[in-house]
C-alpha positions as MATLAB code, in Angstrom:
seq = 'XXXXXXXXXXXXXXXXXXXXXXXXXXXXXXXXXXXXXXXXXXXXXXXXXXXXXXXXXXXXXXXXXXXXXXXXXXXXXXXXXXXXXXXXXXXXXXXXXXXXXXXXXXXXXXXX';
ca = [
     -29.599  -20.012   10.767;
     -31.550  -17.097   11.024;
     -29.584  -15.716   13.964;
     -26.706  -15.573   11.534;
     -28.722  -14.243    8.757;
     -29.880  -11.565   10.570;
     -26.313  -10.822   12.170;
     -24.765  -10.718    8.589;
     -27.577   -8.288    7.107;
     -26.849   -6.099   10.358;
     -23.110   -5.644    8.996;
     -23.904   -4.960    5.479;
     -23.848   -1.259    6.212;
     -21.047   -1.114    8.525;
     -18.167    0.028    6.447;
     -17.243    0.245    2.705;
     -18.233   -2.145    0.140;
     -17.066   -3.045   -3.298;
     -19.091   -0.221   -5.492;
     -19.002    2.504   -2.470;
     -14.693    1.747   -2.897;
     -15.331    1.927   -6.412;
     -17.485    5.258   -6.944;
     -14.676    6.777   -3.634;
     -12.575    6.622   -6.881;
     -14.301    6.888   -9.977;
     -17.401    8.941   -8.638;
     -17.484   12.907   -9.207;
     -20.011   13.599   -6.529;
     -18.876   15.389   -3.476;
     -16.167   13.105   -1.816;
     -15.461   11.431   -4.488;
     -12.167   11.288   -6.315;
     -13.166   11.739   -9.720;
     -10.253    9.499  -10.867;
      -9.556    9.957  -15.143;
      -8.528    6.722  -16.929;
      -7.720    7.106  -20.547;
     -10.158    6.223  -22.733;
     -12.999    6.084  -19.939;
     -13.750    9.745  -20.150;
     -16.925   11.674  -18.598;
     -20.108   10.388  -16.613;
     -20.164    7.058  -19.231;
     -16.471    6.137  -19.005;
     -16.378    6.798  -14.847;
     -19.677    4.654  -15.006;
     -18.344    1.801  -16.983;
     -15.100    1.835  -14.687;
     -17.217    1.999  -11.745;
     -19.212   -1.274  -13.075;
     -15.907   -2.715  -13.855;
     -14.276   -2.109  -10.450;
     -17.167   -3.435   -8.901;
     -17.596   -6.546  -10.826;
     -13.943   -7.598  -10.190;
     -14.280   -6.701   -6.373;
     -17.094   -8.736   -6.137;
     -15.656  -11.312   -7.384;
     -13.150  -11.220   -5.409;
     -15.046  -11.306   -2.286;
     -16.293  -14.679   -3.201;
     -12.959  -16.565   -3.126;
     -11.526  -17.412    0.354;
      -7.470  -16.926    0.287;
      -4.740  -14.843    2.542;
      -3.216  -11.449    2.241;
       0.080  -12.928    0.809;
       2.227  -10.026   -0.595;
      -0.624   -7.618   -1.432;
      -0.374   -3.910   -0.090;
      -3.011   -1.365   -0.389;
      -0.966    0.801    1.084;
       1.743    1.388   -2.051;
       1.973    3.199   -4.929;
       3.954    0.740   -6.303;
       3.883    1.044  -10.476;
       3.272   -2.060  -11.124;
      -0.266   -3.555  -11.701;
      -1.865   -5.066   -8.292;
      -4.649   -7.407   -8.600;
      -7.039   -8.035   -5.824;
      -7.751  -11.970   -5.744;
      -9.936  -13.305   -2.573;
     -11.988  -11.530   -0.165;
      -8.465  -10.983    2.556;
      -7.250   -8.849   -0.389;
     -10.489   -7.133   -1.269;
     -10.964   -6.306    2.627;
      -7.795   -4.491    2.793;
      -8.245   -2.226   -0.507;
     -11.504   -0.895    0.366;
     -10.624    0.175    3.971;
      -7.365    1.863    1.902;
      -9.860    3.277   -0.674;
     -11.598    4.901    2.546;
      -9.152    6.291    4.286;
      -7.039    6.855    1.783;
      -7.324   10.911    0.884;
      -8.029   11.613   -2.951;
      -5.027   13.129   -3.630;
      -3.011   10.109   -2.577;
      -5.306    7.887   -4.613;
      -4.689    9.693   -7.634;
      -0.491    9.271   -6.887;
      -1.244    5.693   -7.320;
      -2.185    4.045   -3.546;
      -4.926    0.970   -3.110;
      -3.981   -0.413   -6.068;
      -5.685   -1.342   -8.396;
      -7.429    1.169  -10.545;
      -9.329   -0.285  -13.184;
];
């Protein structure tokens, strides 16, 4: 048991995470997107959407499940959810290496 503990807190910092995917977005520090949303103007509004974004990610990543039909990967107008941890998996790796200008055309939906 605490083999695997100690292999799982070795990982924690290996790649993104639901609030670094989240601030990529929201944040307005350098390489960060600085993503508006109506209504969630400024440092409070980008805070609260951070907080948001990261709540629903992390709940997310505590529900097993498959990929099904979700893409990261599309700018596709219509509202994506993110559902199990599969999903959530694929949407930060698009947040990273997604670059901020495509992020703010709409790819690794959702925005919050």
């Amino acid at each position: 048991m605490l083999l695997v503990l100690a292999t799982l807190a070795s990982l924690v910092g290996c790649g993104p995470n639901c609030r670094s995917s989240c601030e990529r977005i929201y944040g307005s520090s350098d390489g960060q997107c600085n993503i508006n949303v109506m209504g969630a103007e400024g440092d409070e509004g980008a805070a609260e959407l951070i907080d948001e974004c990261n709540a629903t990610c992390d709940e997310a990543m505590l529900k097993a499940g498959t990929v099904g039909t979700y893409d990261p990967n599309s700018n596709a107008d219509e509202d994506a959810t993110i559902v199990n941890e599969k999903q959530a998996a694929l949407w930060m790796d698009c947040v990273e290496a997604t670059s901020c200008e495509n992020l703010t055309k709409g790819y690794c939906q959702p925005h919050y």
